[in-house]
N, C-alpha and C positions, 0 to 999 in steps of 0.2 A: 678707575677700574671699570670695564666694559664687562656686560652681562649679555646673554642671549635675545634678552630684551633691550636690548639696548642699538642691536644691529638690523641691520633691514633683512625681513622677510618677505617671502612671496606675500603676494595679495591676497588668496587664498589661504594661507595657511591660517589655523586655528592658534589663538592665543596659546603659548606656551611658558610655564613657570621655568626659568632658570635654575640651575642647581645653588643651593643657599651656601656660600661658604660662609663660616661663623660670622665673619665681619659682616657681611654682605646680611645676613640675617639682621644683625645688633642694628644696622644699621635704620633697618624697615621698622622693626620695633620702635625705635627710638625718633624714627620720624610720624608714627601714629601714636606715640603718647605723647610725643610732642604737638604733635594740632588737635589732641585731644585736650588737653590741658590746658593749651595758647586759649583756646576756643572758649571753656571753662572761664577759667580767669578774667576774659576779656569782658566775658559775659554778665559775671556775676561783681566786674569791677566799679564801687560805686553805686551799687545796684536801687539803691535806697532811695538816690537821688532822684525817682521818679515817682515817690510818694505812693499813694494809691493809684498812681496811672491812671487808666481808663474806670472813674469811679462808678459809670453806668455797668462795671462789670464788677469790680467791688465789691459792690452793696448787694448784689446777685451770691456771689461768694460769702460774705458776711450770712447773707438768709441763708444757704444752705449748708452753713457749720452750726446753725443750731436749730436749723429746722430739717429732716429728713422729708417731709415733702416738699418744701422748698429746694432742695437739691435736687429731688428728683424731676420737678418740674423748671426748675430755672425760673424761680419768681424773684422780684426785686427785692420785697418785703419779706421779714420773715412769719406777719397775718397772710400772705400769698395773696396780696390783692390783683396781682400781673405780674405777668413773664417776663424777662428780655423778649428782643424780639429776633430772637433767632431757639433753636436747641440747645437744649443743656452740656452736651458731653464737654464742652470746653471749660465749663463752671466745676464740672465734677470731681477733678485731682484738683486743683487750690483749693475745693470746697474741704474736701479730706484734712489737705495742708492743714488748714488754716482751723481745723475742727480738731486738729491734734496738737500744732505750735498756737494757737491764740491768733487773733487778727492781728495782724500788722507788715509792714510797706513787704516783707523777703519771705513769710511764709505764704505772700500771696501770688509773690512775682518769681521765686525759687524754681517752682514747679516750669516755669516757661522756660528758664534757662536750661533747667534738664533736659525739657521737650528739645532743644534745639540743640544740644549738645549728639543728645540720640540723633536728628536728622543728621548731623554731619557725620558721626559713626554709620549710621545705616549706607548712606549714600557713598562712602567709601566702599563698605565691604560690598556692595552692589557693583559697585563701577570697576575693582579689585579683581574680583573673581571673573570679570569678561574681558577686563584690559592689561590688567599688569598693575602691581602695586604702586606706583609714581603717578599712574593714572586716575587712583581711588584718593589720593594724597593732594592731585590737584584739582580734584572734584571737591574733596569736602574742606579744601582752603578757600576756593571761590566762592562755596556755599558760605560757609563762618565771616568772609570778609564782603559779602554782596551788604549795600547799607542798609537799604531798607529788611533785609531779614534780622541782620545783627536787631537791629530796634524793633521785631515785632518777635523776637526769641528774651528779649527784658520788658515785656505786659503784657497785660493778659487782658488781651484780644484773642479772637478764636485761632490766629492764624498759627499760632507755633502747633498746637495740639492738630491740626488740618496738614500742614506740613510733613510732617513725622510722618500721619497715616497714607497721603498719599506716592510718599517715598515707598513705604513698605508696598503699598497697592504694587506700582508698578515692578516692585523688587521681584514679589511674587509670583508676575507676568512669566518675568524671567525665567526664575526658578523651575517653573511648570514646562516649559522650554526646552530644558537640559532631558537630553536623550538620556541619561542615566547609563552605566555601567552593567558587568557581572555582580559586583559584590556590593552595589548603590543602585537598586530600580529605582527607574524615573517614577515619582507620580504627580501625575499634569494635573488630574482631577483635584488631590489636596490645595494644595498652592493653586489651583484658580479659587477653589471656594474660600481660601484663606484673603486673596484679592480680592472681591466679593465683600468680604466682612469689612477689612479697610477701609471700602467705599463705603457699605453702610453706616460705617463709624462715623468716616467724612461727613456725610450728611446728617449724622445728630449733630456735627459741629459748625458746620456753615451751608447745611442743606444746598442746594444747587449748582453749587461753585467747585465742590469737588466731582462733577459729574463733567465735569471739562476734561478731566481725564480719560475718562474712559474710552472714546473715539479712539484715542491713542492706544489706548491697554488693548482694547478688540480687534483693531487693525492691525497692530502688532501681531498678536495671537495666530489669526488667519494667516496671514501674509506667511510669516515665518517658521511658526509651530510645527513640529515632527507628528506627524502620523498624519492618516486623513483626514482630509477637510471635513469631512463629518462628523469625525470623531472633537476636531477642533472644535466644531458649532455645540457641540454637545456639552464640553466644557465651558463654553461661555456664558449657556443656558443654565448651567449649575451654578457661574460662578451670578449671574444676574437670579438666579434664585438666591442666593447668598448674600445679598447686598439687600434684597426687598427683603430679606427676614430679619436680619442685621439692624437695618432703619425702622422696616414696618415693625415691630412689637411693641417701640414708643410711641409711633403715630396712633397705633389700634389703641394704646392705653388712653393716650390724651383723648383722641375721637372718642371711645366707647366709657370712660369717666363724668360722671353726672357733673355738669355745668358747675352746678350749684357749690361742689364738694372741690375743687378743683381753681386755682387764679386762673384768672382770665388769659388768653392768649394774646401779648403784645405784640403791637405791628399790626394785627386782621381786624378788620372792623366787624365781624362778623362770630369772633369769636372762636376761629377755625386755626387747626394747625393748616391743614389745607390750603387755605387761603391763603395764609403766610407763604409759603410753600411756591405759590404759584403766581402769588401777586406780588406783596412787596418786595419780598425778596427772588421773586422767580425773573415773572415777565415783565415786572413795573422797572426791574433794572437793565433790562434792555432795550421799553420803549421810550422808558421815561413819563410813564405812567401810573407813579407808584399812588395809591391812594390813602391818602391818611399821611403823605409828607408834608413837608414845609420844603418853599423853594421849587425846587428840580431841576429839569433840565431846560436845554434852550427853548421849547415851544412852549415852557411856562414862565417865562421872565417875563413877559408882558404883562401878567398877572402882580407881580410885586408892584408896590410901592415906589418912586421917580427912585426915591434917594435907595432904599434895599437893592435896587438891580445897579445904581452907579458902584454901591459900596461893593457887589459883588460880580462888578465890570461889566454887565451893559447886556448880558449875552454873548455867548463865547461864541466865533467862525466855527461853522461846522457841526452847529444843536448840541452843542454840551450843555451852554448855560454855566450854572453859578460850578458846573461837576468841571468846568473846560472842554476844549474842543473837540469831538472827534474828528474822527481821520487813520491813516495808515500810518501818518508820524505820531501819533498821538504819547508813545512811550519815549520817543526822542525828544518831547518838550521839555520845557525847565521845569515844572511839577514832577516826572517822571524820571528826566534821566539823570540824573544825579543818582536816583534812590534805586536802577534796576538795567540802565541800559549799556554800562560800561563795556561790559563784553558783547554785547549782541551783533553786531558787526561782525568780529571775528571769529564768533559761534558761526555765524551763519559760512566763512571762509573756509573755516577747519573742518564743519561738518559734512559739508558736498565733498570738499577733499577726500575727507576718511571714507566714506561712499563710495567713490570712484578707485581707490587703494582697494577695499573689499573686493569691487567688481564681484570677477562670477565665482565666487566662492559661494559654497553649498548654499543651499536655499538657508537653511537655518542656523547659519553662523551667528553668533549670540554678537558679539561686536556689530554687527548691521543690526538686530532687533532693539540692540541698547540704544544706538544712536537713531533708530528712526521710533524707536517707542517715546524718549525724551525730547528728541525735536518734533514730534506732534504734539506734545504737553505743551511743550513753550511755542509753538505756533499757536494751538489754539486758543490758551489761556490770553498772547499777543492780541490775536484779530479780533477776538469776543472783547475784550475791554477798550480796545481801542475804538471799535463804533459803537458800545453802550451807550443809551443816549440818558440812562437813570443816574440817580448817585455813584456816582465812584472817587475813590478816594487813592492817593498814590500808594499807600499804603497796601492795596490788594497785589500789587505786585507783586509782594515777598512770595507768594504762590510760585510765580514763575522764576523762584533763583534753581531751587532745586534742579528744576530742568536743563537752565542753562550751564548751570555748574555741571553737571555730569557732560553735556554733548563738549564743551570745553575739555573739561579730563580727558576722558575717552580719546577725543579726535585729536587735540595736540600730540598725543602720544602714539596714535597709529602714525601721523603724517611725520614724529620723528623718528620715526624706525625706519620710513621711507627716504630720510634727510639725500639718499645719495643719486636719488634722481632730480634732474634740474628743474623740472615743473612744482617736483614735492617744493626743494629750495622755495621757488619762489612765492608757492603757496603759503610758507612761512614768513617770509619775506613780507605778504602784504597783509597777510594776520597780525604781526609785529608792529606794521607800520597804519594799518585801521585802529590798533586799540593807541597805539602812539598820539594820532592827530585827533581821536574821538576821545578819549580822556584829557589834552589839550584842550577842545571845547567845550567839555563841561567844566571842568577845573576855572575856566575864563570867564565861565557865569556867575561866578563868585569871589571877582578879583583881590578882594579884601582877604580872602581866606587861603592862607597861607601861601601867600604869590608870586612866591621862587618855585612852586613843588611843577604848576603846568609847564615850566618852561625843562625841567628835568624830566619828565614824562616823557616831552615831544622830542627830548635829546638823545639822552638814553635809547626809547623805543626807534628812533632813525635810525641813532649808529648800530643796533643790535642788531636790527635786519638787517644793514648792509654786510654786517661781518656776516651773517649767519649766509649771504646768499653766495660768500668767496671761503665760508671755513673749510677745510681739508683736513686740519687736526682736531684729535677729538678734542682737546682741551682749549682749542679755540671755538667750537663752535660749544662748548657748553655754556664759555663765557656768553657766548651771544643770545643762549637760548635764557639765561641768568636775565640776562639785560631785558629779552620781552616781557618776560615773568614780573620782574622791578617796574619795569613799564602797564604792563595790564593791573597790576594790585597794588601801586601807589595811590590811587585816587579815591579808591575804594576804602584800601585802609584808611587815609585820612579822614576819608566822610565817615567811618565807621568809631575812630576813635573820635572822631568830634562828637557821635551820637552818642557814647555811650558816658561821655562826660558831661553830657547838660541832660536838663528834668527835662523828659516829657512826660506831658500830663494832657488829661481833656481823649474828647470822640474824633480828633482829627490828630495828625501826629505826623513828621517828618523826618526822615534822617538828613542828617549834614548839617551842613549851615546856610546863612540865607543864599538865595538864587534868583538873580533880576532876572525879571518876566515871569513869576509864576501868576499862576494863575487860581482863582476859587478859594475857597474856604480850608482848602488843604494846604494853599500855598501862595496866602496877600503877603509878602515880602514878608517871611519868617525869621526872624534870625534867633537862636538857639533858643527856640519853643514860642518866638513871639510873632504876631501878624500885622500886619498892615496891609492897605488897600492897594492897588497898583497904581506906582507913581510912587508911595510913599516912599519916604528914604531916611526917615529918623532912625538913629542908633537903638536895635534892638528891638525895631516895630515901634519903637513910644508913638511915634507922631498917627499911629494905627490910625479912626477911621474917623472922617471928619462929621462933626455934630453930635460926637459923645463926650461927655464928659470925659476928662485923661485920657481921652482916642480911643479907648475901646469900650463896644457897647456891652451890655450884660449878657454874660453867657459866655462870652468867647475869652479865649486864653490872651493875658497880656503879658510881658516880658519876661520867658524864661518858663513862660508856661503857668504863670501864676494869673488867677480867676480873676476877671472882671468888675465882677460884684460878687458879695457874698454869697448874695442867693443862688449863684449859679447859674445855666440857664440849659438851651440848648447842646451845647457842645462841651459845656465844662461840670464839675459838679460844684457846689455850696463849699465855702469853707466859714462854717460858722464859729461865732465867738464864744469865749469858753463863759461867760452870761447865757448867751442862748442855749449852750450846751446844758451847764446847771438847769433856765427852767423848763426845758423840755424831759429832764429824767425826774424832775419834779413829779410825784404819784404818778410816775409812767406805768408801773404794776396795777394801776387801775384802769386802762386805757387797752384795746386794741391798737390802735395807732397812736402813737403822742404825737403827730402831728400829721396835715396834706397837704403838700405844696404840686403846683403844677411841674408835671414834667417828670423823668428819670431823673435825668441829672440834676436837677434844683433839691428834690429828697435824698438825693446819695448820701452829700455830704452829710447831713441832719442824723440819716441812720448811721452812717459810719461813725458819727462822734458820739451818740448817744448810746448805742447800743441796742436801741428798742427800733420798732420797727416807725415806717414812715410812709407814706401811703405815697406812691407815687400816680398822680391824678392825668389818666390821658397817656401813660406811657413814654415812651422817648420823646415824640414829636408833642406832645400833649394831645392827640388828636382820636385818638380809642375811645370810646365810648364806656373807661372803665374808669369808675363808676357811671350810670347814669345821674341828673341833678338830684331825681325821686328815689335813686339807692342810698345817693350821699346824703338827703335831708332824712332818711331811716336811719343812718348809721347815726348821724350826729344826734336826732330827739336816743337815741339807746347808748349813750356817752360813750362810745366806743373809738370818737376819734377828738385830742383834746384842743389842738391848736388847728388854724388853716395858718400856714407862711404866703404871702403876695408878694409883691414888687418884685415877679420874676420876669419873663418875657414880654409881657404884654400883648396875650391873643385871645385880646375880647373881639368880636363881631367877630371872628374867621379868620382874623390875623396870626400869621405865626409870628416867630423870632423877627424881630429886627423889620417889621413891618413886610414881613416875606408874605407870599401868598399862600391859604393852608387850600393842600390842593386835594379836595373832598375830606372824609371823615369826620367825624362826631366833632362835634362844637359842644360836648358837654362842661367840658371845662370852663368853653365860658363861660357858659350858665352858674356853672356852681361859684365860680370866681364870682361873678358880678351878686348873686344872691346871698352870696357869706357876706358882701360890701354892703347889702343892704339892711341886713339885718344883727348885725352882729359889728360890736366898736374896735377899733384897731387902737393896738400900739405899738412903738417905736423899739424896738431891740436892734440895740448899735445899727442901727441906721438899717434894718431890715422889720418890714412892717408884720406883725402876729396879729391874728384875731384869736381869743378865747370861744369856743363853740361852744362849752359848757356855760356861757354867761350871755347869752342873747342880748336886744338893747330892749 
């Protein structure tokens, strides 16, 4: 059955809704509860399997279900000795969850599958309303099956809650856009201040990283916006008024709040959201100058340790370092493209396409502002991560599905209403046939994993172009538009349902399964949550890294995503034993902290199992100045903290993880580490060493 959507229009012509006959209705409906639901399901399949996830965000969650200013501030502890080291808003709906269902693995991780269910619904009705309904259907299927977002829409990392809001951001771009009717005035000025607020949200959730947008949100604006250009500039300045009130009322609190009264701000050495803001997480992750890390990027490998820079390959081509290379292919490596790059090829095919089909239609036809407001998202999100020469993790990608998802929707569906000119064909033709042979080669990076599915990919997606570029009947050329569709979101689902069947757990985290040649700490030969060093090739990561005990050192995730050591370290959190659990709730109601261990993630586990708070010493990196040694030798003579935990990373003299280099910041931890050693007698808890601070020597 052919719709009006479904035939080719002028270039120029504005999107037009078909008339609904009942079926044709039932049918829309039933295709948007159905990827509503698929999406659900998929999402929440299993969901458990991932434990506490990311326990450095946990234990942030735990504090603020029973502390109200631990939520407010995003502290680890629920005494508020330190923050994460980012903004809170991403802590603050599980902190709710989890403050009304009880802690545990689905009222913490719940909340992200919702977040992610919303983006795929938003991103529809956005793409819907400028394209045509089949348009908003293959937006928010691409989005739902992209792997690396499926995996960061099940933990609770900041990204699902960042997602959503910069979905709605650009939605609203839109909306403000729309000339509006007789009996519907336009108003440009709400919906920009509403975009405005998005942003400012963005930024309590991953401060700097949702300001990638905006280039795009502005440029759009101008470029395409009805009315004058003054009147444009004028909205933009409301809507950047809107974004600094949105963010700044948190900043002015944490700034203008007495030190004293308030945790410390993890990640700044200095104590500053500010700083955070601009350093670690601003410009230290584009020079690779972060201060107060461990490791970094390639101009500090020469800094680590012989064996720390073998273990984390030598220094990657191109100044990544231990983070992998930069470069222009940087998203096309084995780290990246399995988890973000499946369509980008044919993005980039479809969306000049639909471009060129537009031509000289009105200045402010919404189909041009959708497709070049989304393809500057995903360009610029692309080029910034690709030469960051700081931390990066494959994992940030999942920002850039949303983007691709839409210009995907959107543009396959302008260029098949154009099916019946020969250039459109062919433009189809080699969109069919790029995601053909480029999921071909990633599929091939991983031959072990499932290794009949590339060779149907690259079949399929051939012969479906080639029908599509001779079909004349419509029900032949559906079959072939079927066949690219089978072709672009086979490889994806598969990497997606492999993700959502294995734990991941830990600060670093991948979708799919392993892929020879990865590279860093995101990706030493992973196989379903496990690492190894490059070269390795043991089943599952076991044979991981050479000179540690069972091949993986402390800290890092071993087979399946399960902790190296108890204690935790860097990248993983603690799973302590239900011994050490008993005597740390031992007269914990007497105690500020029942216990300090170095690091975030080494205290997670401790707080998570105990219930009481745990004093995380130095922050993520261990490298903050919170506490200093003469705060902690005050807290300890006023018994307010009752164990120290040791035998975690080992970064006495300046040393971080894994004999990494600590690159600047407080070296207090050492201090307090080596002077708890000297003063105070250890013992053995299942093989994880405790000092008593209430019982000196």
């Amino acid at each position: 059955m052919t719709t009006v959507l479904d035939r080719p229009q002028p270039a120029d012509a504005a999107p037009a809704e078909p008339p609904r006959p009942s079926r044709t209705g039932l049918y829309r409906k039933l295709s948007l509860a159905g990827l509503l639901i698929v999406t659900a399901v998929l999402y929440l399949w299993n969901l458990s399997i991932n434990g506490w996830a990311n326990s450095f965000y946990t234990a942030a969650i735990q504090a603020g279900s029973q502390s109200w200013k631990a939520w407010f501030f995003g502290s680890s502890d629920m005494a508020n000795s330190i923050t994460v080291d980012k903004p809170p808003a991403s802590l603050w709906i599980p902190g709710l969850s989890v403050r009304v269902f009880g802690l545990n693995s689905w009222s913490v991780l719940v909340p992200e599958v919702l977040m992610g269910v919303a983006s795929v619904a938003l991103l529809f009705l956005i793409v819907r309303r400028y394209v045509g309904h089949w348009a908003g259907v293959g937006a928010g299927a691409v989005l739902a099956l992209t792997p690396v977002a499926a995996m960061m829409f099940r933990f609770d990392n900041p990204e699902a809650l960042l997602i959503v809001l910069m979905i709605a951001a650009v939605g609203a771009v839109l909306r403000a856009m729309e000339p509006g009717t007789g009996d519907k005035p336009a108003h440009p000025l709400r919906w920009m201040i509403a975009a405005g607020v998005a942003v400012g949200f963005g930024f309590l959730t991953k401060q700097l990283e949702v300001m990638l947008i905006v280039p795009a949100m502005a440029l759009t604006y101008l470029a395409f916006g009805p009315r004058t250009w003054l009147r444009r500039l004028g909205h933009l300045f409301a809507s950047l008024g809107a974004l600094i009130v949105s963010a700044g009322w948190w900043v002015l609190a944490v700034e203008l709040w007495p030190a004293s009264s308030r945790p410390y701000i993890g990640g700044s050495q200095n104590n500053s959201i500010l700083e955070l803001t601009f350093g670690y997480n601003g410009l230290g992750r584009l020079d690779g100058n972060e201060r107060g890390s461990v490791g970094g990027g390639g101009a500090r490998m020469h800094e680590m340790s012989g064996a720390a820079a073998e273990m984390f390959g030598g220094g990657a081509p191109g100044g990544g370092g231990m983070w992998g290379s930069t470069g222009p292919l940087r998203m096309f490596e084995a780290a990246q493209g399995g988890q973000i790059a499946w369509l980008i090829p044919s993005a980039v095919i479809l969306g000049v396409a639909a471009l060129i089909l537009i031509g000289k239609a009105l200045r402010t036809d919404l189909r041009r502002a959708l497709l070049v407001a989304f393809g500057l998202w995903a360009a610029t999100m692309i080029g910034v991560f690709s030469f960051m020469a700081g931390i990066f993790h494959s994992y940030y990608t999942a920002a850039i599905a949303p983007a691709l998802a839409a210009v995907i929707g959107g543009a396959a569906v302008i260029c098949w209403r154009e099916r019946d000119r020969l250039w459109v064909r062919l433009v189809l033709v080699a969109a069919t046939w790029a995601v053909a042979i480029w999921g071909y080669v990633l599929l091939n990076r991983s031959p072990e994993f499932v290794p009949w599915l590339r060779y149907v990919v690259l079949v399929v997606g051939l012969v479906g172009g080639a029908v599509m570029l001779f079909a004349q009947r419509w029900s032949v050329a559906v079959i072939a538009a079927t066949a690219a569709i089978l072709a672009g979101l086979a490889g994806p689902l598969a990497y997606t349902v492999d993700t959502v069947t294995t734990a991941k757990q830990g600060s670093i985290i991948s979708a799919g399964p392993r892929v020879a040649g990865e590279f860093g700490p995101g990706g030493m030969g992973r196989h379903r949550g496990g690492f190894a060093p490059p070269g390795a090739t043991g089943q599952n990561g076991r044979n991981g890294f050479p000179g540690f005990p069972g091949g993986t050192p402390p800290g890092m995730p071993g087979q399946n995503g399960q902790k190296g050591s108890p204690t935790g370290g860097l990248l993983n959190g603690s799973t302590p034993s239900d011994e050490m659990v008993a005597l740390l709730r031992t007269d914990a109601d007497r105690y500020t902290w029942v216990a300090a261990a170095v690091g975030s993630n080494e205290a997670s586990g401790y707080q998570i199992a105990s219930g009481y708070s745990v004093m995380p010493i130095g922050g993520f990196n261990g490298t903050d100045p919170a506490p200093t040694l003469a705060a902690f030798k005050e807290m300890v003579a006023q018994h307010q903290v009752h164990y120290f935990i040791g035998g975690g990373r080992g970064d006495r003299g300046g040393e971080g993880f894994g004999g990494m280099a600590q690159m600047g910041g407080s070296k207090s931890s050492s201090e307090i580490r080596s002077w708890v050693e000297a003063n105070f007698t250890s013992t053995t808890v299942d093989g994880v060493t405790l000092y008593d601070l209430t019982a000196p020597r």
